[in-house]
Biopython code that builds the backbone (N, CA, C, O; Angstrom):
import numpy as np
from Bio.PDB.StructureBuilder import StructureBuilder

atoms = [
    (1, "UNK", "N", (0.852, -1.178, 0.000)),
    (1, "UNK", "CA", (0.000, 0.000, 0.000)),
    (1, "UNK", "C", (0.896, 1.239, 0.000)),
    (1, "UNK", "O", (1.722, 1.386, 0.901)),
    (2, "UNK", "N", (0.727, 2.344, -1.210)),
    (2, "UNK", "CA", (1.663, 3.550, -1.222)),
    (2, "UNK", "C", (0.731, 4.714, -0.122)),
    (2, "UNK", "O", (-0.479, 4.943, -0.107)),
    (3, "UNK", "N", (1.617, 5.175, 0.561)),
    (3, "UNK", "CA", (1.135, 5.958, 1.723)),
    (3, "UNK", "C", (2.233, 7.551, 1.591)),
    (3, "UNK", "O", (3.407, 7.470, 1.231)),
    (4, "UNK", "N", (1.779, 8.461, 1.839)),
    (4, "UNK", "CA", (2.907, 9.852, 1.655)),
    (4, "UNK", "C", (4.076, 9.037, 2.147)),
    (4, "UNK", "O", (4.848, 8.731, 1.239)),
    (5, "UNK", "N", (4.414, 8.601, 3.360)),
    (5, "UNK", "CA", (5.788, 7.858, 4.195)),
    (5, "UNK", "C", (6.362, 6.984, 3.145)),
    (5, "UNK", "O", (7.572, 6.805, 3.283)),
    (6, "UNK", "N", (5.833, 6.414, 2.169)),
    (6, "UNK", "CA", (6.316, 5.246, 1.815)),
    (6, "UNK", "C", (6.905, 5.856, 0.788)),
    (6, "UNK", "O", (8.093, 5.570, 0.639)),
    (7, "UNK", "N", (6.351, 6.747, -0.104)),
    (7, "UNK", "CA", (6.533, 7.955, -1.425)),
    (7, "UNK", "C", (7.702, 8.731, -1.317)),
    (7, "UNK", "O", (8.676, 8.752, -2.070)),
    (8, "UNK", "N", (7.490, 9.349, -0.315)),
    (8, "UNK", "CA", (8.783, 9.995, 0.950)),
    (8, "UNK", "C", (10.057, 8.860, 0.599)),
    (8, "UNK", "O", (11.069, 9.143, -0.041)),
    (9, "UNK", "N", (9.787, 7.748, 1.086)),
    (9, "UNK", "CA", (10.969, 6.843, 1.114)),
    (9, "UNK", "C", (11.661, 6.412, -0.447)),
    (9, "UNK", "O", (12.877, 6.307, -0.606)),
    (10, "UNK", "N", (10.876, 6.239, -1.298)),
    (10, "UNK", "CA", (11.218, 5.938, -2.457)),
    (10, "UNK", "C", (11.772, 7.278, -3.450)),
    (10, "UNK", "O", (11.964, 7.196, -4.664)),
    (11, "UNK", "N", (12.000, 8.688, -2.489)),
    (11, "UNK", "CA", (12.436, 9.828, -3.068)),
    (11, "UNK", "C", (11.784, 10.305, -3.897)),
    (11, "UNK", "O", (12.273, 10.923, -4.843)),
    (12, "UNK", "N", (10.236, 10.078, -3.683)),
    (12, "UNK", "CA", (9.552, 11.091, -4.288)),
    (12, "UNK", "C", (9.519, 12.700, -3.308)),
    (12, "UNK", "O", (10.085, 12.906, -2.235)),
    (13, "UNK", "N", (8.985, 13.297, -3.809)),
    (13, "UNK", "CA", (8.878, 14.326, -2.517)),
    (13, "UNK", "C", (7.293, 14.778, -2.993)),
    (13, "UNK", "O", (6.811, 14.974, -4.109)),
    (14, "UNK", "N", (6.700, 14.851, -1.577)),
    (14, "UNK", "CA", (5.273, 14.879, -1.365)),
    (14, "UNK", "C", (4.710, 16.558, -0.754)),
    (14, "UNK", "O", (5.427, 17.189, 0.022)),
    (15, "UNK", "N", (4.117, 16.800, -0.966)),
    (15, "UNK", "CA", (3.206, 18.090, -0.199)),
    (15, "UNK", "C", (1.994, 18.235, -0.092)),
    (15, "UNK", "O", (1.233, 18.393, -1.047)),
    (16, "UNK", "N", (1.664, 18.196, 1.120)),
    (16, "UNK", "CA", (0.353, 17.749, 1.737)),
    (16, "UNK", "C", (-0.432, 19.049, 2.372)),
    (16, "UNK", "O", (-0.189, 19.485, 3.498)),
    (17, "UNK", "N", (-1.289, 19.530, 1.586)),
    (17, "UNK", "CA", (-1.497, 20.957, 2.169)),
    (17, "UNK", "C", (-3.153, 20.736, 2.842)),
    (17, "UNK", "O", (-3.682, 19.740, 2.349)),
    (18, "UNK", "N", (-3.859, 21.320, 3.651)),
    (18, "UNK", "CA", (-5.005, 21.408, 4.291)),
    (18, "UNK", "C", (-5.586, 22.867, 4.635)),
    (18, "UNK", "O", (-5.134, 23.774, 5.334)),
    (19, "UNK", "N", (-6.942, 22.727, 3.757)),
    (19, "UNK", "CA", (-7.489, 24.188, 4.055)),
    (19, "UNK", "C", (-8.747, 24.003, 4.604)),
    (19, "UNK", "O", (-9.673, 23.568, 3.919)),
    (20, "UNK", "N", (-8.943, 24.458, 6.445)),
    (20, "UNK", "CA", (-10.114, 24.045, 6.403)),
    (20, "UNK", "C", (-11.312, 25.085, 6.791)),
    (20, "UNK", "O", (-10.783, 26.171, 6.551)),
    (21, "UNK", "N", (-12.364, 25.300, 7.162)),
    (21, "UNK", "CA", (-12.398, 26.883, 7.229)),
    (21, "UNK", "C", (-12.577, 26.835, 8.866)),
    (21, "UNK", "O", (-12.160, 25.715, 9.159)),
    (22, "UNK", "N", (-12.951, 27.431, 9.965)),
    (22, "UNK", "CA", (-12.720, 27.824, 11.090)),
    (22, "UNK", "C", (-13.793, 26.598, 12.096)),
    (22, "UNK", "O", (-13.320, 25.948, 13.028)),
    (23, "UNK", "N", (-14.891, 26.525, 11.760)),
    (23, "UNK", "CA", (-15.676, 26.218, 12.426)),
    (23, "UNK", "C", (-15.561, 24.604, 11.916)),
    (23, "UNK", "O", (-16.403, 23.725, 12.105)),
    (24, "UNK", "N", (-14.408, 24.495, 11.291)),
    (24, "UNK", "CA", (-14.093, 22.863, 10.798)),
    (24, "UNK", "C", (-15.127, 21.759, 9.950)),
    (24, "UNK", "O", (-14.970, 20.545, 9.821)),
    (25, "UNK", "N", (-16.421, 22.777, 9.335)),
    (25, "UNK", "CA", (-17.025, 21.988, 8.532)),
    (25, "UNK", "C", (-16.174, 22.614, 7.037)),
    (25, "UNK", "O", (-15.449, 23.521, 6.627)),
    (26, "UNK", "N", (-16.712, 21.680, 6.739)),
    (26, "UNK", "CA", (-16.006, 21.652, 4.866)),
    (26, "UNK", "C", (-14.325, 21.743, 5.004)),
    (26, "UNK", "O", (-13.535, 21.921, 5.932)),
    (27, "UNK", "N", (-14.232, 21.522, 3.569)),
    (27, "UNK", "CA", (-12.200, 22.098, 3.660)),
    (27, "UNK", "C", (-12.026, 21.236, 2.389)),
    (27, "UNK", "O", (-12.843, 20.686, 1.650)),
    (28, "UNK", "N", (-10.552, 21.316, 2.394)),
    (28, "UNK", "CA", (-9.929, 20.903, 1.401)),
    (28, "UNK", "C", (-8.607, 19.985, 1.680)),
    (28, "UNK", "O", (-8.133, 19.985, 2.816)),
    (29, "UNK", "N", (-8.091, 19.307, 0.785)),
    (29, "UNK", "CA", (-7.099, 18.769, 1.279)),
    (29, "UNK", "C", (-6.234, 18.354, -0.836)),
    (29, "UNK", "O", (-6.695, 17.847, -1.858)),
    (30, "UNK", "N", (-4.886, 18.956, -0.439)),
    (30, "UNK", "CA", (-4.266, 19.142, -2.049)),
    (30, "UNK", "C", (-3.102, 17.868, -1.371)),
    (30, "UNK", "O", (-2.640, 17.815, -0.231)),
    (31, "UNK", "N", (-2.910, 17.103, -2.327)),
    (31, "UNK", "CA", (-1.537, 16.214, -2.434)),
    (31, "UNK", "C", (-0.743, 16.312, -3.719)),
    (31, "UNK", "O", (-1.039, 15.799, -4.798)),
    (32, "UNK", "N", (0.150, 16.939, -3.473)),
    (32, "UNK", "CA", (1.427, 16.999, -4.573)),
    (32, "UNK", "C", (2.596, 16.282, -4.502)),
    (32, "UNK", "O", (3.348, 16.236, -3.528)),
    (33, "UNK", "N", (2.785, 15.506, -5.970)),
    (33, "UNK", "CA", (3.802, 14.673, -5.663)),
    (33, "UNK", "C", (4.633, 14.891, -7.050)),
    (33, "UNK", "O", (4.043, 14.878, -8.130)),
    (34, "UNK", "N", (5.876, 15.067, -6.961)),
    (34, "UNK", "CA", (6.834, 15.709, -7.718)),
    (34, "UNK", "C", (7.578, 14.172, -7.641)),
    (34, "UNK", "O", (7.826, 13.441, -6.682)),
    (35, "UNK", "N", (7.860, 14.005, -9.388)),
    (35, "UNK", "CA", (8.456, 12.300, -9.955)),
    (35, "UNK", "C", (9.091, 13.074, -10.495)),
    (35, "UNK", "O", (8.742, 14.211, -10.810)),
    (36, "UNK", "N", (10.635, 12.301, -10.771)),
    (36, "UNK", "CA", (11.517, 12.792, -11.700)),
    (36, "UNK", "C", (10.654, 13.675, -12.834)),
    (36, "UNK", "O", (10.809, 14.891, -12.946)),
    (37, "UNK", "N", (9.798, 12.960, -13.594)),
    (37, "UNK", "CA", (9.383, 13.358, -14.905)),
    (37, "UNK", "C", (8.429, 14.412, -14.810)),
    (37, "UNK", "O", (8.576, 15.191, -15.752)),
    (38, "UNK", "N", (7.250, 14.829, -13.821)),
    (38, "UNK", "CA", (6.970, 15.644, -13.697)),
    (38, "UNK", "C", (6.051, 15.561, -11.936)),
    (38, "UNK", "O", (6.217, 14.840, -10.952)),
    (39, "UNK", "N", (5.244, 16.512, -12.206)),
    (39, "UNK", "CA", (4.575, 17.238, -10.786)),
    (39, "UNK", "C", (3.129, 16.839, -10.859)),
    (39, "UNK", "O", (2.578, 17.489, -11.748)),
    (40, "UNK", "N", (2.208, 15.907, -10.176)),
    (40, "UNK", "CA", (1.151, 16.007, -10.058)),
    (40, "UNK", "C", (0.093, 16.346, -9.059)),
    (40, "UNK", "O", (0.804, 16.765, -8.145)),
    (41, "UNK", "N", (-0.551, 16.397, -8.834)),
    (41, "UNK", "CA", (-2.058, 16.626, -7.775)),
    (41, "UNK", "C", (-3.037, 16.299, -7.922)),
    (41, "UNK", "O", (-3.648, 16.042, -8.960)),
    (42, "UNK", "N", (-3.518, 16.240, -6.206)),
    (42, "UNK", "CA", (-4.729, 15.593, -6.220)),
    (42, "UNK", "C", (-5.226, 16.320, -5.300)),
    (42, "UNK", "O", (-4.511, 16.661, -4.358)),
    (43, "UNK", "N", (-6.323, 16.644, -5.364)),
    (43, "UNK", "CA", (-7.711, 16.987, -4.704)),
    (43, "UNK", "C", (-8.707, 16.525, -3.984)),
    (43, "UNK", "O", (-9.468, 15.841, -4.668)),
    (44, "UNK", "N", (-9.027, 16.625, -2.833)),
    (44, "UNK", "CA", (-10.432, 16.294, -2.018)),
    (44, "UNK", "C", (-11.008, 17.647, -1.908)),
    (44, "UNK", "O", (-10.400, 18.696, -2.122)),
    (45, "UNK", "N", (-12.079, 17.536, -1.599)),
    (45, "UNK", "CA", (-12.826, 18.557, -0.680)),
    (45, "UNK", "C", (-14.211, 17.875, -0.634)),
    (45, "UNK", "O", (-14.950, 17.066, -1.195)),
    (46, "UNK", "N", (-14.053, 18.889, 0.593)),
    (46, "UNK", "CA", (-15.424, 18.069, 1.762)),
    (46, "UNK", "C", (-16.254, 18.986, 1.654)),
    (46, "UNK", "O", (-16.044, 20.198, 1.596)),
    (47, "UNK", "N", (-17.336, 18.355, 1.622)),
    (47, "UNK", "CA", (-18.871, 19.566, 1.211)),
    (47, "UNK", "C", (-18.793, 20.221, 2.841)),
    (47, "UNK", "O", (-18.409, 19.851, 3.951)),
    (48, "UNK", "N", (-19.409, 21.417, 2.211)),
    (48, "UNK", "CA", (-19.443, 22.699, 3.759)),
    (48, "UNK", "C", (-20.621, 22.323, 4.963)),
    (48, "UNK", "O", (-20.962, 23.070, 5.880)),
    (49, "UNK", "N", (-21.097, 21.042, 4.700)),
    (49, "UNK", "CA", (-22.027, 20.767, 5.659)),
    (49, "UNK", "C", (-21.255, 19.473, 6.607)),
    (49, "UNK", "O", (-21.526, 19.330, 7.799)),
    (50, "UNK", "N", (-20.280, 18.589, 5.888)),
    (50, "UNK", "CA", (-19.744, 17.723, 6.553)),
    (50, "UNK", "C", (-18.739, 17.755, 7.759)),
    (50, "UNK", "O", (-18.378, 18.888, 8.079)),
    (51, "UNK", "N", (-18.453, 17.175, 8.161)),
    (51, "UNK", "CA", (-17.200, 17.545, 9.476)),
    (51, "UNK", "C", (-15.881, 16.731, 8.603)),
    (51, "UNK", "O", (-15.813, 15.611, 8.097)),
    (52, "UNK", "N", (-14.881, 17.894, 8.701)),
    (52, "UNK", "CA", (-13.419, 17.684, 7.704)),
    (52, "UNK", "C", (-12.552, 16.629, 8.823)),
    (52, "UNK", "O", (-12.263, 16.675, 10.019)),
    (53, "UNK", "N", (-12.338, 15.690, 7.704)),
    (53, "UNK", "CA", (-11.267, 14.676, 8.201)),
    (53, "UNK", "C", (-9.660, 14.640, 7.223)),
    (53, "UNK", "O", (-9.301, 14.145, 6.155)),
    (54, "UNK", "N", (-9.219, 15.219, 7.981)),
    (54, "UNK", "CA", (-7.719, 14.861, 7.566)),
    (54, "UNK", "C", (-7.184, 14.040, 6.933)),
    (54, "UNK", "O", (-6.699, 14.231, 5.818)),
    (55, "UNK", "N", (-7.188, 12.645, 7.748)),
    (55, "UNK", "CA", (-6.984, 11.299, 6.883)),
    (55, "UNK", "C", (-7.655, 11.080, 5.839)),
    (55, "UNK", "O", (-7.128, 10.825, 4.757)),
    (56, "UNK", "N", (-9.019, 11.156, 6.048)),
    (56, "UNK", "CA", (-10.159, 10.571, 4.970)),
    (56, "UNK", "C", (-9.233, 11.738, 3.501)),
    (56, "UNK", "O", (-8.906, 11.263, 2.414)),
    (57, "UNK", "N", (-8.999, 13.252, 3.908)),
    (57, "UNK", "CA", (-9.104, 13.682, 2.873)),
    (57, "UNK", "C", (-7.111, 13.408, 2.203)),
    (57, "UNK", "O", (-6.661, 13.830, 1.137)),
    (58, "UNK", "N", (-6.687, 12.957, 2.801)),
    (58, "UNK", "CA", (-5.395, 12.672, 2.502)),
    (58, "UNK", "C", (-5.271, 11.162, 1.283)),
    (58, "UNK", "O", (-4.685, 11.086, 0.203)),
    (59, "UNK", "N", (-6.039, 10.196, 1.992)),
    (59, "UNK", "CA", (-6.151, 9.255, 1.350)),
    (59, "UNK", "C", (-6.991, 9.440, -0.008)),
    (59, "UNK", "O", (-6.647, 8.783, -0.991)),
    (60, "UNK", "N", (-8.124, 10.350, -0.088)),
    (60, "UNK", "CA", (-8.865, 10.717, -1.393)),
    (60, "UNK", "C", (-7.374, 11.240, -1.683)),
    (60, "UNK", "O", (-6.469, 10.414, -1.802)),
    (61, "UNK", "N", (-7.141, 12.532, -1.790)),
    (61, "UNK", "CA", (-6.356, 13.013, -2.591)),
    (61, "UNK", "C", (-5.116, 12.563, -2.847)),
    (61, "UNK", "O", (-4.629, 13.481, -3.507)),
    (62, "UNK", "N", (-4.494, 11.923, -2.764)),
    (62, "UNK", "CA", (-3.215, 10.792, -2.743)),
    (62, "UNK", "C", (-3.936, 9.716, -3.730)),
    (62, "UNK", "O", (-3.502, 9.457, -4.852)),
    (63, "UNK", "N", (-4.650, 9.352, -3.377)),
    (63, "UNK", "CA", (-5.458, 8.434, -4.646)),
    (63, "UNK", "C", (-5.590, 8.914, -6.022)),
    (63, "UNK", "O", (-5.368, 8.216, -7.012)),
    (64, "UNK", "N", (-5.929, 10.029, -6.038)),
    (64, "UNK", "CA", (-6.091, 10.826, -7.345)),
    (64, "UNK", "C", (-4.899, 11.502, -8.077)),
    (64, "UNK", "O", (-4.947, 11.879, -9.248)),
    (65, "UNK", "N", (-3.754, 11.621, -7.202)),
    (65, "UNK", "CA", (-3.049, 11.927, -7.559)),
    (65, "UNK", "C", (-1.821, 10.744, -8.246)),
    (65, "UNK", "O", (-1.256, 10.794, -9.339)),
    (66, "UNK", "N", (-1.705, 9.813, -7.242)),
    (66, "UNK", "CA", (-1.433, 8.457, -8.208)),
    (66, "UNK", "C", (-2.183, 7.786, -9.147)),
    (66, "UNK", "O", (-1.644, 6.916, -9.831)),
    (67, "UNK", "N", (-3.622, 8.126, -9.312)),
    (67, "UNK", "CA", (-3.721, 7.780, -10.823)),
    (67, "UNK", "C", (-3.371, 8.453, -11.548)),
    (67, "UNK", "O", (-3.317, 7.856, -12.623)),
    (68, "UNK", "N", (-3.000, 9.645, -11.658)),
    (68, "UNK", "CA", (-2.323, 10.205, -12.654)),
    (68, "UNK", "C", (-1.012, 10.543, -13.237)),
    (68, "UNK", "O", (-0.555, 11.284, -14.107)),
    (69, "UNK", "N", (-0.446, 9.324, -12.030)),
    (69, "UNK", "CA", (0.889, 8.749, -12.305)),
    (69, "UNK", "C", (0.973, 7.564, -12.826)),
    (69, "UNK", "O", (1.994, 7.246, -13.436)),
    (70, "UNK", "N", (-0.060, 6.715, -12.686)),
    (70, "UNK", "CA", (-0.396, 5.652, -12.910)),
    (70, "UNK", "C", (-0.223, 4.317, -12.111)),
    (70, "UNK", "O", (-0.092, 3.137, -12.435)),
    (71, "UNK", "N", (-0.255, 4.724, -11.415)),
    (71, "UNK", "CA", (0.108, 3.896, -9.983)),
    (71, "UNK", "C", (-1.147, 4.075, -9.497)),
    (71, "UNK", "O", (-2.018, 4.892, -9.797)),
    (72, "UNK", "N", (-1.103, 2.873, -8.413)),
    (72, "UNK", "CA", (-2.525, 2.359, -7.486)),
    (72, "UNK", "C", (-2.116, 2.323, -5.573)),
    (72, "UNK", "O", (-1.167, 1.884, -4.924)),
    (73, "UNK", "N", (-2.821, 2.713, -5.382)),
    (73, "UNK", "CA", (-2.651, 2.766, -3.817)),
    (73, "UNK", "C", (-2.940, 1.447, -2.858)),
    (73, "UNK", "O", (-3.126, 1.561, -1.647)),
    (74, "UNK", "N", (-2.956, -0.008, -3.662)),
    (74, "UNK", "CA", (-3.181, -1.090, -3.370)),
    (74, "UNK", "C", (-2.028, -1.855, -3.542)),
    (74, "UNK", "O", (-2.041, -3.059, -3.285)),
]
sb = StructureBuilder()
sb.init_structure("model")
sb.init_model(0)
sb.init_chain("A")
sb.init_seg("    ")
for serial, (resi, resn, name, xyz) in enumerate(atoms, 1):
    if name == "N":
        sb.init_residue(resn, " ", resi, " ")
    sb.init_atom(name, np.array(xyz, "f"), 0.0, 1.0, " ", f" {name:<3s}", serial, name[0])
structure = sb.get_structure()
């Protein structure tokens, strides 16, 4: 299973950013992962009525962002 730590280890370099708004419903969560060949991202966001989870939105966006490396998070 590829996890930011594991990405990290294999010398990718990762950036994990979180925007959430104050009262902690809704937010966002960006994963960037920079491969020799180029730079991709991935995106979550949590509708403004839900309560924002960190993990949940780390694992969406890390997902999306390795498919577009072509890699699987399994």
């Amino acid at each position: 299973m590829l996890t930011v730590k594991s990405l990290r280890q294999f010398g990718y370099k990762v950036r994990v950013l979180h925007n959430m708004t104050v009262n902690s419903r809704g937010g966002a969560t960006v994963v960037e992962i920079t491969s020799p060949i180029n730079t991709v991202s991935g995106v979550a966001l949590c509708n403004h009525q839900d309560q924002y989870n960190r993990k949940l939105g780390v694992r969406i966006a890390l997902g999306r962002a390795l498919k577009q490396l072509g890699m699987s998070t399994k």
